[in-house]
N, C-alpha and C positions, 0 to 999 in steps of 0.2 A: 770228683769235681762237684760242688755243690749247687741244688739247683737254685736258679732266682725264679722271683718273682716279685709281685705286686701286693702289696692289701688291697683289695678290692673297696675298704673302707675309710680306710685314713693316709692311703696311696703310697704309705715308706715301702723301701725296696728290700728285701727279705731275703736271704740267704738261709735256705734250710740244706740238711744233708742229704747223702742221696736214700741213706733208709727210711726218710720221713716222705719218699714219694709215695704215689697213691693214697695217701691217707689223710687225716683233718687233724687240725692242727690250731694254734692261738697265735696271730698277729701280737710279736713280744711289744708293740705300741702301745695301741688300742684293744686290745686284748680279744676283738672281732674271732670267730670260727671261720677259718678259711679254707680252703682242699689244697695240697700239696701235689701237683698233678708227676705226674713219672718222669726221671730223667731223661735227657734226650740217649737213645739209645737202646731204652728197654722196654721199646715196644717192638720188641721181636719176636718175641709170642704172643703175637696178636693171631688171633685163627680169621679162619679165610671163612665166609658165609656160602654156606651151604646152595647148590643152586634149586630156584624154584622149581616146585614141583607141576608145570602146567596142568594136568588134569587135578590136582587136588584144586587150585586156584580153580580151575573151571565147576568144580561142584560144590565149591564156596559159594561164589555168586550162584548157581542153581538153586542154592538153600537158601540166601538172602532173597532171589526173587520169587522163591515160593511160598515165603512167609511174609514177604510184601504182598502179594497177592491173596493172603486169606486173611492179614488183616484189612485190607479195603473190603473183601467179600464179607465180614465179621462188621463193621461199621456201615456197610451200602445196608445190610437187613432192614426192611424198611417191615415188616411185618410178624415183629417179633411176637410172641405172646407175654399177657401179661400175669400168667401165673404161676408157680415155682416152679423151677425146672423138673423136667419127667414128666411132668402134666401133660402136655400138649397144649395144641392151640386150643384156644377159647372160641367157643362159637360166639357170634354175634348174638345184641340184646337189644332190642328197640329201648326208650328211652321211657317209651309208658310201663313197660315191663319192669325195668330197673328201679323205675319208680315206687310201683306195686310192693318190689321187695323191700325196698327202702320204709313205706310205710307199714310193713307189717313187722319189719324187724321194731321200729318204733315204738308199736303197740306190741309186740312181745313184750320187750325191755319193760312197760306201763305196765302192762298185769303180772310181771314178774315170771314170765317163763322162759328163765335166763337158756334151758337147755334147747329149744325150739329159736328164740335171739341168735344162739349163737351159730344153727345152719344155717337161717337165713343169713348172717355176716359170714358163711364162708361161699356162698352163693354170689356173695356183694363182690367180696375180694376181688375177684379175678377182672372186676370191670371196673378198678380202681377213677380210672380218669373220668370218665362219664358220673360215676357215685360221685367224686366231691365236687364237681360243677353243681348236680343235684341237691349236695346236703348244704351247698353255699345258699341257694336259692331258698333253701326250707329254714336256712338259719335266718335271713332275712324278713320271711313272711311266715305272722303267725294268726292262727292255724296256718300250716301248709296245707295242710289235706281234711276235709269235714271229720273221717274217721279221727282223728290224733286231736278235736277240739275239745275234748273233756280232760287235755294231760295239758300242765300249769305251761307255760311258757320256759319258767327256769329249768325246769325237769326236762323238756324236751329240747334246748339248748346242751341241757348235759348227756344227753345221751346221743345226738348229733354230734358232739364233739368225741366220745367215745370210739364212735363208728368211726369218724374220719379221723384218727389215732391210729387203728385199727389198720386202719386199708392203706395208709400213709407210709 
């Protein structure tokens, strides 16, 4: 007996065979991809679904609620550190201090003692947010500091920008 069906596309009515069920097929119309669903009949080897396993289901949600729970503990951290992982926390830094650093990395960079620049910017690093509020302020006002008044203005703009590349 052959099965019917529909085009789902151009709506003619189809007579395929019954070895074209479960399979895909061409609308002889409109030449559409259709699915040829199974004769009525041969679905008798349909298998029967397994029944649930209640404690596996119960340790599924265990592990959904446990990983909802360290990702909100993972996003609440309100006191993270800011410097690369393994480090540890960073102590705190007054902002005169940060300063100090700020300006002698400056005048390193000026007399050219890139190797002594560069501890001082790894001293900077770690207090990234506080430094470029700082290096915004020193970009805006020149001299920032008496000491850094003998280095050009453009000079000390480029190595302001350096720093906060750096720490960025």
């Amino acid at each position: 007996m052959p099965i019917e069906l529909q085009c789902s596309s151009c709506g003619k009515k189809i007579n395929a065979p019954d070895s074209a069920g479960g399979k895909w097929g061409k609308c002889p119309a409109c030449h559409t991809r259709i699915f040829v669903p199974l004769p009525p009949g041969a679905d008798e080897d349909e298998l029967q679904l397994a029944p649930i396993d209640e404690t596996e289901e119960q340790k599924q949600k265990q592990l959904m609620l446990e990983t909802y729970r360290l990702t909100q503990d993972i996003l609440q951290e309100q006191n993270a550190p800011e410097a690369p992982a393994g480090v540890g926390p960073v102590p705190e830094i007054s902002d005169e201090k940060l300063t100090e650093h700020i300006v002698r990395y400056l005048r390193q960079m000026a007399n050219s003692e890139l190797d002594d620049a560069q501890r001082t910017a790894d001293a900077i690093v770690p207090h990234r947010r506080k430094a470029i509020t700082i290096l915004d302020d020193f970009a805006k006002n020149y001299p920032p500091d008496p000491e850094l008044a003998d280095v050009s203005q453009q000079l000390l703009l480029r190595f302001i920008r350096n720093l906060k590349t750096r720490i960025s």
